[in-house]
Backbone as JSON Lines, residues from 0, in Angstrom:
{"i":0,"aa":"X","n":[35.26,228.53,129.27],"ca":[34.84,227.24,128.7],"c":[35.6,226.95,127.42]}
{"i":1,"aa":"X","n":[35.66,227.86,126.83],"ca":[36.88,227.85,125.07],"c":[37.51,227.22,125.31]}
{"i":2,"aa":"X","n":[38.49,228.41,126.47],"ca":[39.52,227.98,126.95],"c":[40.29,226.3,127.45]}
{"i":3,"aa":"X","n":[39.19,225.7,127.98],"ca":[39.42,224.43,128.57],"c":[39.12,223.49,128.05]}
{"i":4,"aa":"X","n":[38.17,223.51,126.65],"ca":[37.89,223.15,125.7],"c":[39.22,223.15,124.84]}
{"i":5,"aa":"X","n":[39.98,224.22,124.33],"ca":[41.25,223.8,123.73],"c":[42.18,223.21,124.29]}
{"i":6,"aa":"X","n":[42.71,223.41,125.72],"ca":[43.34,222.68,126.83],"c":[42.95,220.68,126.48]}
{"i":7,"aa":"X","n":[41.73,220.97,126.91],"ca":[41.47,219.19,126.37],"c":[41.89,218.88,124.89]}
{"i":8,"aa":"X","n":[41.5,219.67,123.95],"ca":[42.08,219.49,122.61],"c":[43.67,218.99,122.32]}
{"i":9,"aa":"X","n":[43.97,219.52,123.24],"ca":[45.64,219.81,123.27],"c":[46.11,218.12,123.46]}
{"i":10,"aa":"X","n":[45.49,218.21,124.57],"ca":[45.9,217.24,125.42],"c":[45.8,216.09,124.84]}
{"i":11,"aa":"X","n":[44.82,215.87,124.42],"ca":[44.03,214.43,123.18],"c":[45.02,214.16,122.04]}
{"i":12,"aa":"X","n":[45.91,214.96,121.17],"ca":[46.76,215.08,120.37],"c":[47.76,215.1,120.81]}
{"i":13,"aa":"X","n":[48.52,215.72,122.03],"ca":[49.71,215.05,122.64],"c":[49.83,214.0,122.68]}
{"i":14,"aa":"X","n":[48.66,213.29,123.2],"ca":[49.17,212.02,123.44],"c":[48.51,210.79,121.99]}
{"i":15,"aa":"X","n":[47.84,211.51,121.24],"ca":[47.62,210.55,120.02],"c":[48.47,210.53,119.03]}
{"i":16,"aa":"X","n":[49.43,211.81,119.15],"ca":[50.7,211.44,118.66],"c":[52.46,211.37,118.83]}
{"i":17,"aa":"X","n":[52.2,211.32,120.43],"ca":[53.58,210.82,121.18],"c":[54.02,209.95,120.86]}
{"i":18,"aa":"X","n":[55.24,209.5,120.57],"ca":[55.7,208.02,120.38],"c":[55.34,207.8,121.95]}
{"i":19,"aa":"X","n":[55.6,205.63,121.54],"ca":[55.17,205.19,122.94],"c":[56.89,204.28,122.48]}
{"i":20,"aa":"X","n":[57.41,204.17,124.13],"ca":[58.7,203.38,124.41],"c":[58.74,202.55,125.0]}
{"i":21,"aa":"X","n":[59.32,201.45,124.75],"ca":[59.54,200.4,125.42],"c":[61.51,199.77,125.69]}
{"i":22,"aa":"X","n":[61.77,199.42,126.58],"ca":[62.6,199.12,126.7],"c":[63.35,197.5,127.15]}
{"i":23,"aa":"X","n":[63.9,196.93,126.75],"ca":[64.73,195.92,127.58],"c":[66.09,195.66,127.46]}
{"i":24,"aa":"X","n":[66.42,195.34,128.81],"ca":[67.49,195.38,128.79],"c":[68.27,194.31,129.19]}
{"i":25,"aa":"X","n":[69.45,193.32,129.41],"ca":[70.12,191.93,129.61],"c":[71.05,191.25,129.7]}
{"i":26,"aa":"X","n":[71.92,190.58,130.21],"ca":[73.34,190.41,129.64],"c":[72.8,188.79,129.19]}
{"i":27,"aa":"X","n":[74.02,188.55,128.47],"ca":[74.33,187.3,128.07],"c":[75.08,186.78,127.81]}
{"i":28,"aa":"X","n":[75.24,185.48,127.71],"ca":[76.53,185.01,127.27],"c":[76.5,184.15,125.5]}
{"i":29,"aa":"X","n":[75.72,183.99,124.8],"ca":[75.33,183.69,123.71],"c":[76.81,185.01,122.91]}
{"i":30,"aa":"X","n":[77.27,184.0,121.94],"ca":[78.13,184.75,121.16],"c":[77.58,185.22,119.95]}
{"i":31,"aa":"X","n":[76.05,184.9,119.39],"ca":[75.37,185.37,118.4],"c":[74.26,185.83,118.91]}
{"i":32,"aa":"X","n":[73.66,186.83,118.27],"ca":[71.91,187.77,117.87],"c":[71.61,187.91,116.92]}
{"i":33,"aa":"X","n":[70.69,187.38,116.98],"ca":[69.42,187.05,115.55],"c":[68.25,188.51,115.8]}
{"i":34,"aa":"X","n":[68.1,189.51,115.04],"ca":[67.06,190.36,115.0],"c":[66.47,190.3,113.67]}
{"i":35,"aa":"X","n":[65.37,189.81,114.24],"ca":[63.89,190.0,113.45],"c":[63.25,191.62,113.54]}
{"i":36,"aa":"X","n":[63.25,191.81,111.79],"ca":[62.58,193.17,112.01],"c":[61.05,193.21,111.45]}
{"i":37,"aa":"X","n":[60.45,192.61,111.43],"ca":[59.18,192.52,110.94],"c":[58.48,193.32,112.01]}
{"i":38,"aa":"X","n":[57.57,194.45,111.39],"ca":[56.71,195.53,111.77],"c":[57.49,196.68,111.98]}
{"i":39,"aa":"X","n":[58.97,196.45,112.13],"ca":[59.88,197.94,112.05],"c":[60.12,198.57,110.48]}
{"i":40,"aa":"X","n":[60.14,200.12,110.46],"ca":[60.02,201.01,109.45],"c":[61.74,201.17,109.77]}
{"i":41,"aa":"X","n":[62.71,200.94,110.56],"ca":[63.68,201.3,110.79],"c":[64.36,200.88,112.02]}
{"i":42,"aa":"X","n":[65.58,200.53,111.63],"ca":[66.77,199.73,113.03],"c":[67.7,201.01,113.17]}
{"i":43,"aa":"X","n":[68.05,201.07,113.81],"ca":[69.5,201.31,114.32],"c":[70.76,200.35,115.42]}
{"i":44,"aa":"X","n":[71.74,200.2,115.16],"ca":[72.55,199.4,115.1],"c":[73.53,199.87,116.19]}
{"i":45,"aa":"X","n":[74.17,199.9,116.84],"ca":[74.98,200.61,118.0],"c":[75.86,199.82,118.9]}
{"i":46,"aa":"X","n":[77.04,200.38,119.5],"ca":[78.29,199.13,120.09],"c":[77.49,199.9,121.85]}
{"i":47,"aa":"X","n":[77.5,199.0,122.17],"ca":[77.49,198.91,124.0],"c":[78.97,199.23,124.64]}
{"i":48,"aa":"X","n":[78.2,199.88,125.53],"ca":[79.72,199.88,125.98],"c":[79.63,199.35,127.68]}
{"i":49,"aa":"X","n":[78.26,198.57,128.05],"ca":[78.43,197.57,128.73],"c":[78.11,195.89,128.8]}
{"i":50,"aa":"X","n":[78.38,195.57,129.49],"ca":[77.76,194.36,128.95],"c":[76.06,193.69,128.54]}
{"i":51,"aa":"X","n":[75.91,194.81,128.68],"ca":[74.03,194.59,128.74],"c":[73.85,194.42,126.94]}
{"i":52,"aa":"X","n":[72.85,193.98,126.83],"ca":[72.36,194.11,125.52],"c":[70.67,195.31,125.42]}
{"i":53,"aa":"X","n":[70.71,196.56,125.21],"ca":[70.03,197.4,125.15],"c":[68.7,197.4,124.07]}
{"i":54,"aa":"X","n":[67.41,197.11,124.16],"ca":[66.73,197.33,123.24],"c":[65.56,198.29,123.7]}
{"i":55,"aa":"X","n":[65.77,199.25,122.55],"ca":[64.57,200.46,122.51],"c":[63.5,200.29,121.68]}
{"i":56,"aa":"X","n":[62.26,200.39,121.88],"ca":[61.19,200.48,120.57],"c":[60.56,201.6,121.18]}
{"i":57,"aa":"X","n":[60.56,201.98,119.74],"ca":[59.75,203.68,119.75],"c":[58.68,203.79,118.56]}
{"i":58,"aa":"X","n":[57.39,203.53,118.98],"ca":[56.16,203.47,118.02],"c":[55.19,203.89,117.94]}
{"i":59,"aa":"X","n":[53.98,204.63,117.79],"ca":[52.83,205.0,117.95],"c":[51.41,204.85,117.29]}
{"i":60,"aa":"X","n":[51.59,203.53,116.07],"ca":[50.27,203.3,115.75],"c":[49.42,202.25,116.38]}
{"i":61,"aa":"X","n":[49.84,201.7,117.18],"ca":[49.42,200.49,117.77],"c":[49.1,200.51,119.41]}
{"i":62,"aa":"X","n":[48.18,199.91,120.13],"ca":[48.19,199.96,121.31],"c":[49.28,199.83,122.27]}
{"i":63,"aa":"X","n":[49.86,198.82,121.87],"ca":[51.21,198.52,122.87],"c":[51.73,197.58,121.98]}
{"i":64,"aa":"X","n":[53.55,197.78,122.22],"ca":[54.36,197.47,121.55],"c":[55.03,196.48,122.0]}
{"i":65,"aa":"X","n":[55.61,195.6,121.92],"ca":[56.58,194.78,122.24],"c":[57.77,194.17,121.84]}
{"i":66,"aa":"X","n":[58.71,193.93,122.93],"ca":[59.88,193.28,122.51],"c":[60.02,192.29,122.86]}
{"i":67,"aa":"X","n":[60.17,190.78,122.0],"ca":[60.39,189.19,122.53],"c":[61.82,189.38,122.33]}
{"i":68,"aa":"X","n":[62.27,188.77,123.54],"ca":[63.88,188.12,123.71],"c":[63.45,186.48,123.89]}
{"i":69,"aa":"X","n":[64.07,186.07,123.5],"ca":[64.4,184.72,123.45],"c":[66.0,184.27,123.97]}
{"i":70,"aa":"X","n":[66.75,184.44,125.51],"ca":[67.96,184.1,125.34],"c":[68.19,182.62,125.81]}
{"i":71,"aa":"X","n":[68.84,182.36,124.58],"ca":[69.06,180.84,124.61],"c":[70.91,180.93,125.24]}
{"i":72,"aa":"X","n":[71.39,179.88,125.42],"ca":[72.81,179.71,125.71],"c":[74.06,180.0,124.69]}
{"i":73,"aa":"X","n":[73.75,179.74,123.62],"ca":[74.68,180.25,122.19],"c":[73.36,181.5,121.49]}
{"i":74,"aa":"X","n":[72.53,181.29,121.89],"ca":[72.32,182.4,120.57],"c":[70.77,183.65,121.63]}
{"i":75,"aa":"X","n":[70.41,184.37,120.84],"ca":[69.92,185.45,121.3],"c":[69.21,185.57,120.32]}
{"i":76,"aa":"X","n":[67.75,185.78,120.04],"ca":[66.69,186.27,119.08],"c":[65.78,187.28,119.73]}
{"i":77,"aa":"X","n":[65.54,188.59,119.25],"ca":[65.44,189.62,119.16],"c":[63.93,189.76,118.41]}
{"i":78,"aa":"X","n":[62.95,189.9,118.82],"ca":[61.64,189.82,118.04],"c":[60.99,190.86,118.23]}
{"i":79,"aa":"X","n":[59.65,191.4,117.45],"ca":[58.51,192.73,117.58],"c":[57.68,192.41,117.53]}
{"i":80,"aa":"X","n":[56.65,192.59,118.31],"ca":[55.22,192.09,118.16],"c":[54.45,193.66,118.26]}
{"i":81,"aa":"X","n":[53.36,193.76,117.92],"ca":[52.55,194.99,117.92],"c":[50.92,194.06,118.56]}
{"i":82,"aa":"X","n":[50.22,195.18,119.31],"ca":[49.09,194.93,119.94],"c":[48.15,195.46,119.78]}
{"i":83,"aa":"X","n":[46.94,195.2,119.85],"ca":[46.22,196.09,119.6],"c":[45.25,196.7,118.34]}
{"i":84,"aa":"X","n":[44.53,197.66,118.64],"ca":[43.7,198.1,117.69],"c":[44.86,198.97,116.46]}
{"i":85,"aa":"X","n":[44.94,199.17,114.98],"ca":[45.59,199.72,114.8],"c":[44.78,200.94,114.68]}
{"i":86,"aa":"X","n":[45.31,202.23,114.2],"ca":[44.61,203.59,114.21],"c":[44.18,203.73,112.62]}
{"i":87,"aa":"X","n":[43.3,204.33,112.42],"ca":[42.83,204.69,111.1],"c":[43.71,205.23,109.91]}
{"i":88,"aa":"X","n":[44.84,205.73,110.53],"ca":[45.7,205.86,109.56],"c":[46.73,205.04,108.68]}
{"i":89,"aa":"X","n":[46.53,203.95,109.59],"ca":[47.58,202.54,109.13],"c":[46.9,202.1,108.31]}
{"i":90,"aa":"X","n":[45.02,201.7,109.04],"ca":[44.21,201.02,107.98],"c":[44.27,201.76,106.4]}
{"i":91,"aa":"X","n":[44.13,202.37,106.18],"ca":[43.91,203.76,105.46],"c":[45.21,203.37,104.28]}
{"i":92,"aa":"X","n":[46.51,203.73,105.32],"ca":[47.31,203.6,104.45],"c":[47.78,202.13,103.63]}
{"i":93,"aa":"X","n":[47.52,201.17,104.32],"ca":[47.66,200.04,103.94],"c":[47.63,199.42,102.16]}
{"i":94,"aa":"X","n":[46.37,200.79,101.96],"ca":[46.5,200.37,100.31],"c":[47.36,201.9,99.73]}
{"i":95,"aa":"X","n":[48.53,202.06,100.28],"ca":[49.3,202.77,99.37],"c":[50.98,201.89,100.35]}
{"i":96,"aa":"X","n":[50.91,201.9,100.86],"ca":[52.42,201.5,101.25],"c":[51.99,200.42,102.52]}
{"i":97,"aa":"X","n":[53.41,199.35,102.37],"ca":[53.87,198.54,103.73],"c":[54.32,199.34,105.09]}
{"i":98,"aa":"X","n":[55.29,200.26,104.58],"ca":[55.77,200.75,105.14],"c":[55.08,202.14,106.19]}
{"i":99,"aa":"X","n":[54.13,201.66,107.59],"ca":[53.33,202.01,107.87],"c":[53.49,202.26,109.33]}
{"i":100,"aa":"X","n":[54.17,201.36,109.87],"ca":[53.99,201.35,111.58],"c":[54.66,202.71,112.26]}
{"i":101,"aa":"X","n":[55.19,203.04,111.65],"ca":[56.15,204.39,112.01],"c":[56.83,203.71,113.94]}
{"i":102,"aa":"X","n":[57.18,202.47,113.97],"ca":[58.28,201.95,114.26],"c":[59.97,201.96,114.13]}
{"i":103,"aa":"X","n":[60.81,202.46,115.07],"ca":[62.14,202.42,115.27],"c":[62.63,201.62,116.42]}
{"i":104,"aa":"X","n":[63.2,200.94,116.05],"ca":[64.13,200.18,117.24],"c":[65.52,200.54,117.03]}
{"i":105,"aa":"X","n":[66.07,200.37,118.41],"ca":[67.39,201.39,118.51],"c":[68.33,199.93,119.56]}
{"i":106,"aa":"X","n":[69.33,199.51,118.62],"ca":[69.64,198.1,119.86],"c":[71.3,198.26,120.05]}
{"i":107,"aa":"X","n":[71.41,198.29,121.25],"ca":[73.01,198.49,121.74],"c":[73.46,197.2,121.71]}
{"i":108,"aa":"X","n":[74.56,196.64,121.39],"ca":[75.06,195.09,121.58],"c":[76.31,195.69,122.0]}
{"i":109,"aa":"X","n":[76.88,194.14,123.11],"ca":[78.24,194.22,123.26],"c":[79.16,193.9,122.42]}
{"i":110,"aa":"X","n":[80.41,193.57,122.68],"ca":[81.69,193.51,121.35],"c":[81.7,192.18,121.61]}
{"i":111,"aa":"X","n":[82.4,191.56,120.38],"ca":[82.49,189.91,120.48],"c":[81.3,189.07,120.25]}
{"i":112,"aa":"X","n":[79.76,189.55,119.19],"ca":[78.73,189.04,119.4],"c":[78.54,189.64,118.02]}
{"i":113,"aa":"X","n":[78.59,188.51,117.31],"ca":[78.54,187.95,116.17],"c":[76.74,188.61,115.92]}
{"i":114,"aa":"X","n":[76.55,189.41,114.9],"ca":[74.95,189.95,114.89],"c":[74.24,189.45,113.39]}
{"i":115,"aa":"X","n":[73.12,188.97,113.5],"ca":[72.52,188.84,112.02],"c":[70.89,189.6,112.29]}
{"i":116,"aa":"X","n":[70.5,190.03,111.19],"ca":[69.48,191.06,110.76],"c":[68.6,190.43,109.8]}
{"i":117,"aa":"X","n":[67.42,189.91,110.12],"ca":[66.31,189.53,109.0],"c":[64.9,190.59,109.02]}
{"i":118,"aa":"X","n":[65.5,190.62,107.45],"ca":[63.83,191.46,107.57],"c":[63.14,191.71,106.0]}
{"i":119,"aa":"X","n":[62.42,192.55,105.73],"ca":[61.67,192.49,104.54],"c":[61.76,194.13,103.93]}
{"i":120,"aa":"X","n":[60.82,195.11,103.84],"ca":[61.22,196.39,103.7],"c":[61.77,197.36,104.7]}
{"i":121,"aa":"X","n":[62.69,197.17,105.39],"ca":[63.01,197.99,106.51],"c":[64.65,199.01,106.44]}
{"i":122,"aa":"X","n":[64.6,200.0,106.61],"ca":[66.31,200.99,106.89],"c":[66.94,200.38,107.65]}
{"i":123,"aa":"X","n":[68.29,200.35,107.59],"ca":[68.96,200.4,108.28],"c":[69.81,201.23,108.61]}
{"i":124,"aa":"X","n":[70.5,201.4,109.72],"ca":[71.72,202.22,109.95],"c":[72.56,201.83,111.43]}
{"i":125,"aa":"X","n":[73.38,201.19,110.52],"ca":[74.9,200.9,111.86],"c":[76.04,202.24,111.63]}
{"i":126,"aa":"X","n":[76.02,202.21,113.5],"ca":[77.23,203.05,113.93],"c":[78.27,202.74,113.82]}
{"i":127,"aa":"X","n":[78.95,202.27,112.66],"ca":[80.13,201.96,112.33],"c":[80.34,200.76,113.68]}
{"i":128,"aa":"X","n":[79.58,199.72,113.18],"ca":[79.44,198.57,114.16],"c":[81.1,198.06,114.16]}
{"i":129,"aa":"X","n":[80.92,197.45,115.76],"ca":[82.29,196.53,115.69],"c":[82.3,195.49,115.77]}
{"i":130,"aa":"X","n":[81.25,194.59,115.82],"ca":[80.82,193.17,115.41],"c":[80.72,192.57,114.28]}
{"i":131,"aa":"X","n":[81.03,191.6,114.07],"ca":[80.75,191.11,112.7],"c":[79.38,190.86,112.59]}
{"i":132,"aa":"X","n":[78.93,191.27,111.52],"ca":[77.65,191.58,110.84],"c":[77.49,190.7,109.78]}
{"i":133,"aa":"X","n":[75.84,190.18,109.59],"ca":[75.27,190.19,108.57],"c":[74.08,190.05,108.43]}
{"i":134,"aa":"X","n":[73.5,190.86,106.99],"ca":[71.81,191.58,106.9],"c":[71.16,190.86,105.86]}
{"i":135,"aa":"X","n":[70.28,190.57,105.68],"ca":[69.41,190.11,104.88],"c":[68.07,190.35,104.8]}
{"i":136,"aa":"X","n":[67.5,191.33,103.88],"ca":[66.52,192.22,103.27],"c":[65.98,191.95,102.1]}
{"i":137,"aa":"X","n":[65.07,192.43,101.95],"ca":[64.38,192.66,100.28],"c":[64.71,194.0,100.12]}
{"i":138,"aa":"X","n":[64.81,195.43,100.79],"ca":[64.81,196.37,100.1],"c":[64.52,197.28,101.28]}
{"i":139,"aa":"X","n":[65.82,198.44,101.47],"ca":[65.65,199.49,102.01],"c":[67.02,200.1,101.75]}
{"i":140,"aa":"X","n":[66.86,201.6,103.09],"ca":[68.27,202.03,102.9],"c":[69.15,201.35,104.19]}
{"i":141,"aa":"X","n":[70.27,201.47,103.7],"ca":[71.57,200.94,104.59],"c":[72.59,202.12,104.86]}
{"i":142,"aa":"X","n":[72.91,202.19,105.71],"ca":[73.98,202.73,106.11],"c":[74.39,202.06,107.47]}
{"i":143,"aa":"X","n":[75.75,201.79,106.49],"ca":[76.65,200.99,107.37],"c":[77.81,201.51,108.58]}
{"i":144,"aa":"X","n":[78.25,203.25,108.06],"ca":[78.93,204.17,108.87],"c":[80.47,203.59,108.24]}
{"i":145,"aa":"X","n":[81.44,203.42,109.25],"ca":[82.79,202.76,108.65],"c":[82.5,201.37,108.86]}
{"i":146,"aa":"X","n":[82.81,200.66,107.79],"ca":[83.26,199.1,107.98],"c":[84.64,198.73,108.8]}
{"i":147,"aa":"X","n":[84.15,198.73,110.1],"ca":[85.0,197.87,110.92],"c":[85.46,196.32,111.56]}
{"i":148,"aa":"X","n":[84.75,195.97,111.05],"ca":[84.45,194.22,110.84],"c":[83.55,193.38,109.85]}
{"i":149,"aa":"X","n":[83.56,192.15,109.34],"ca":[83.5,191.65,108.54],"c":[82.07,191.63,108.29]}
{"i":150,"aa":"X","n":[81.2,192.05,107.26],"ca":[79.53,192.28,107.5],"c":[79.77,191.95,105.74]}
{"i":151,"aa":"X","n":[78.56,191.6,105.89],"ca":[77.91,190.9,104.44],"c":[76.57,191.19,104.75]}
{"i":152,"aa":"X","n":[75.88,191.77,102.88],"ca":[74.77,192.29,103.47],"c":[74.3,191.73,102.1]}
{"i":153,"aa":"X","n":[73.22,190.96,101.8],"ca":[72.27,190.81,100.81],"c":[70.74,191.65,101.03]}
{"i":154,"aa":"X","n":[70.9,191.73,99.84],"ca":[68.73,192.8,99.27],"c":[68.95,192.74,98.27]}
{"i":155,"aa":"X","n":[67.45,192.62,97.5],"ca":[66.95,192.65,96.58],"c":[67.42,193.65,96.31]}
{"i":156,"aa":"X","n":[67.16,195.22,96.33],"ca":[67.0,196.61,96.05],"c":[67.4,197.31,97.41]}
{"i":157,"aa":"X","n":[67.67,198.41,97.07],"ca":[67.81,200.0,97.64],"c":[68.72,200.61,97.84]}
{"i":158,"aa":"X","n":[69.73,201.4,98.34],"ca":[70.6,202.08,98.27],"c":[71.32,201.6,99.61]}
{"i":159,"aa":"X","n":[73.06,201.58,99.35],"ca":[73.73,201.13,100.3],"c":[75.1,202.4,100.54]}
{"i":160,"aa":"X","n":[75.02,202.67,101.68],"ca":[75.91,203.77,101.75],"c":[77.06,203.27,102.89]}
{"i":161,"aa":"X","n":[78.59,203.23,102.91],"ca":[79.48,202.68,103.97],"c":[81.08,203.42,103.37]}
{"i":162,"aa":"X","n":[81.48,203.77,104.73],"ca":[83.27,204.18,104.56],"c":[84.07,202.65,104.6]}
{"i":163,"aa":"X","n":[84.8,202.66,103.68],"ca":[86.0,201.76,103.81],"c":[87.42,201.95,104.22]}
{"i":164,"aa":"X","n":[88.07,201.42,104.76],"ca":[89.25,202.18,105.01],"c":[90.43,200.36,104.8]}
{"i":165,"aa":"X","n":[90.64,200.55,103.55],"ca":[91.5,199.16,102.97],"c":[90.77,198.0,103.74]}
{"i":166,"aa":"X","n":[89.45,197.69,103.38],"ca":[88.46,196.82,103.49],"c":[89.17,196.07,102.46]}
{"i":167,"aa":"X","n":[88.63,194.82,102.12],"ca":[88.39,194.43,101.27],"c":[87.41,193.98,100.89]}
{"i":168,"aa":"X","n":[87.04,194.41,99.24],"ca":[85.9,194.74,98.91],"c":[85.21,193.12,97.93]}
{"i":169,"aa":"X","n":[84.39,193.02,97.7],"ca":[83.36,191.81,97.06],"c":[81.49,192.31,96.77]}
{"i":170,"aa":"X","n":[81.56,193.13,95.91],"ca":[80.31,194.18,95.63],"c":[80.0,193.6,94.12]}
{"i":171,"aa":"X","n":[78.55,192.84,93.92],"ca":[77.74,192.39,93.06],"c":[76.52,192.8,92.67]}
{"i":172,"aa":"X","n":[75.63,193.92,92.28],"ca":[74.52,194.47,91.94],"c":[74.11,194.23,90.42]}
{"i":173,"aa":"X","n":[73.64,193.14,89.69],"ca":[73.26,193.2,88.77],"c":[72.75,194.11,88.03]}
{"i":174,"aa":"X","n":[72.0,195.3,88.51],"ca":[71.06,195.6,87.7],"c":[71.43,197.69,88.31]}
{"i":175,"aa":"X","n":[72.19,197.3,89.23],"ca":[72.3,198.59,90.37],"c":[74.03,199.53,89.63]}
{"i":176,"aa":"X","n":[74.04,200.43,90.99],"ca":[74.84,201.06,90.05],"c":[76.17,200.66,91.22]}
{"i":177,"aa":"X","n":[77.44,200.99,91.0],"ca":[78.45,200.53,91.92],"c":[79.2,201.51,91.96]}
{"i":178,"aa":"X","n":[79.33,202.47,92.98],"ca":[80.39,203.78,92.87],"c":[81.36,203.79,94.28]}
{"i":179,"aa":"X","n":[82.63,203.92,93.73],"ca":[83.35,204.19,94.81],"c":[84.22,205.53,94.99]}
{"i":180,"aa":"X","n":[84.26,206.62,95.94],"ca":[84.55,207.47,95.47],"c":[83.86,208.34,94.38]}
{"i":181,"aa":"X","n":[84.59,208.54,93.24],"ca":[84.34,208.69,91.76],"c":[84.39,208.4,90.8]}
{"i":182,"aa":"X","n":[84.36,206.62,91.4],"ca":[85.24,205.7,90.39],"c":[83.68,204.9,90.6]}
{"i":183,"aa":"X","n":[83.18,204.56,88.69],"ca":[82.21,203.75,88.88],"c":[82.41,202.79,87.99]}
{"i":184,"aa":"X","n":[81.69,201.62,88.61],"ca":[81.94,199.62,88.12],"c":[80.33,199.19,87.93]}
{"i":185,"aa":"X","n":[80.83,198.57,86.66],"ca":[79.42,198.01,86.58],"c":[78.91,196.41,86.61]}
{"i":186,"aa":"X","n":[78.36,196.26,87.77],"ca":[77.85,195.17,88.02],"c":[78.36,194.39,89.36]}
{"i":187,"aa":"X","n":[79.79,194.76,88.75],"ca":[80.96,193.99,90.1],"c":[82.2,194.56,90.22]}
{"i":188,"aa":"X","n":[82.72,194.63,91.57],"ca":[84.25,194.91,91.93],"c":[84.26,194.17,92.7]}
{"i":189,"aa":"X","n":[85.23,193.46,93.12],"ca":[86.52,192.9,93.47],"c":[87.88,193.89,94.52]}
{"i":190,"aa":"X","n":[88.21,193.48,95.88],"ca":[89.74,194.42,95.78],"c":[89.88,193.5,97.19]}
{"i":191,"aa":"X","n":[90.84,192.82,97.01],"ca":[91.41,192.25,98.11],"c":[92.62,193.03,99.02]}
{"i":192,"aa":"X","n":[92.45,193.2,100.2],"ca":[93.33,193.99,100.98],"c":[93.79,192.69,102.28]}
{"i":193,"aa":"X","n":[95.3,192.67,101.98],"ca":[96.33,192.34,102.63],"c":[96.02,192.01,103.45]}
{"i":194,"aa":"X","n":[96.52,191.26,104.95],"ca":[96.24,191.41,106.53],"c":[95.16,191.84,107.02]}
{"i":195,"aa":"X","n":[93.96,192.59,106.26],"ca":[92.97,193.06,106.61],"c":[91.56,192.13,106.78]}
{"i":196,"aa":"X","n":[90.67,191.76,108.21],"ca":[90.17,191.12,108.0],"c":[88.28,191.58,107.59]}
{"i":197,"aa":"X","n":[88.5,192.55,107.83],"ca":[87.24,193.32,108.0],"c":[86.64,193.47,106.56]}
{"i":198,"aa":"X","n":[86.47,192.32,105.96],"ca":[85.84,191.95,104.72],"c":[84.56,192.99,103.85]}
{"i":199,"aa":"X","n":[84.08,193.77,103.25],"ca":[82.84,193.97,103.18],"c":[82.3,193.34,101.51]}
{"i":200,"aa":"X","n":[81.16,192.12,101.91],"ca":[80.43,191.78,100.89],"c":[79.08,192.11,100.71]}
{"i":201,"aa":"X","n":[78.57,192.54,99.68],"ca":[77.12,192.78,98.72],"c":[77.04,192.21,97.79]}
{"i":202,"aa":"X","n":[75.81,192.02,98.01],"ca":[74.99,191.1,97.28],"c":[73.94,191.52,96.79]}
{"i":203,"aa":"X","n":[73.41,192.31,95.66],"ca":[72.48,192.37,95.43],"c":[71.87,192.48,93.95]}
{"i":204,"aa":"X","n":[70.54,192.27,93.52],"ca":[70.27,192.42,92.22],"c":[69.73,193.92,91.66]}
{"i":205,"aa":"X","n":[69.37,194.97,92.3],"ca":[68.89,196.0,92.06],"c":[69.66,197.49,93.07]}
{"i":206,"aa":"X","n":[70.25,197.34,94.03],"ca":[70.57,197.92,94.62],"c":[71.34,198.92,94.29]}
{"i":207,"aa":"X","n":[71.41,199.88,95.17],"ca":[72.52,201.38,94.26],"c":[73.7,201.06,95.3]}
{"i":208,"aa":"X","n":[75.14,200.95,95.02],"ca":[75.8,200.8,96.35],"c":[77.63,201.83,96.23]}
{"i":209,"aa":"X","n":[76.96,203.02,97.58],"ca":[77.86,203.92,97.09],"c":[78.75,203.68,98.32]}
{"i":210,"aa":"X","n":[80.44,203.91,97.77],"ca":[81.59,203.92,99.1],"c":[82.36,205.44,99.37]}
{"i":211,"aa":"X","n":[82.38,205.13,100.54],"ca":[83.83,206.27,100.4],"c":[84.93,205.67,100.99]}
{"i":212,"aa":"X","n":[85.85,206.37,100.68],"ca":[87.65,205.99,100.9],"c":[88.12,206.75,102.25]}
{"i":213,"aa":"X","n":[87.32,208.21,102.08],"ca":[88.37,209.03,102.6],"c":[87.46,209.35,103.95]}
């Protein structure tokens, strides 16, 4: 009886704290995607390498999770909805942090599809995307991987981490710190590179924003 008694124990906690997945998947012909991250703790960013457009959500405080697509003919919007009862730990936490759903979305795009990112406190991290990019946040971390096409990223705050390789650079942090390499600027740099179109601009008033070269 112990015995099957801990067996059920087991079992009740496997699954009260499994992530739950959802998937969709699509092609399109829209040359832009709009992702909304509202209720995600974290994106990830990724090149397809078919024509589908791949979206993963991986979450576990909520009953059931969802992904809205919206594909229109030029453009593509990317949405999260959450369902459900939340669990006592969200309620709970609610008066110490936003940052609560323990939500990740993981989205493959094809090449040639122009991507924009809205959201509020959420991470990011691109696989050294090959789309042209651009993010707009209040405050998290970024990692951008190598800048391979032209991405512009505004936030309020948080730390921005990306390889350059004769980018050219346009980096504004009022209040943040600006390091490249081992070379540090305060407030703003500037560096225009030749033939190169793969632009990278920041924008921000508080943000820490570190590069590498090599």
């Amino acid at each position: 009886m112990k015995n099957l008694f801990t067996i059920i124990l087991l079992c009740f906690f496997s699954v009260g704290f499994s992530q739950k997945k959802v998937l969709k998947k699509f092609e399109t012909e829209a040359s832009e995607i709009t992702i909304y991250t509202t209720g995600l703790d974290n994106i990830v960013l990724k090149n397809s390498n078919t024509n589908f457009v791949e979206v993963y959500l991986y979450a576990q405080n909520y009953d059931e999770q969802v992904i809205k697509i919206d594909n229109k003919e030029q453009l593509v919007n990317i949405k999260f909805d959450f369902e459900g009862a939340e669990t006592r730990e969200v309620i709970f936490r609610k008066f110490i942090t936003k940052r609560l759903q323990r939500a990740t979305a993981i989205i493959k795009i094809p090449s040639n599809k122009k991507t924009i990112i809205f959201g509020e406190n959420v991470d990011i991290e691109s696989k050294s995307y090959k789309n042209n990019l651009a993010i707009y946040i209040e405050n998290g971390i970024v990692k951008l991987g190598t800048v391979r096409e032209k991405t512009l990223l505004k936030l309020y705050s948080g730390n921005v981490y990306a390889k350059t390789q004769k980018n050219s650079l346009d980096l504004v942090s009022k209040n943040g710190k600006i390091k490249i390499d081992n070379t540090s600027y305060n407030s703003k740099h500037k560096n225009r590179a030749l033939g190169v179109e793969a632009k990278l601009t920041i924008i921000s008033q508080k943000a820490n924003i570190y590069l590498t070269t090599q």
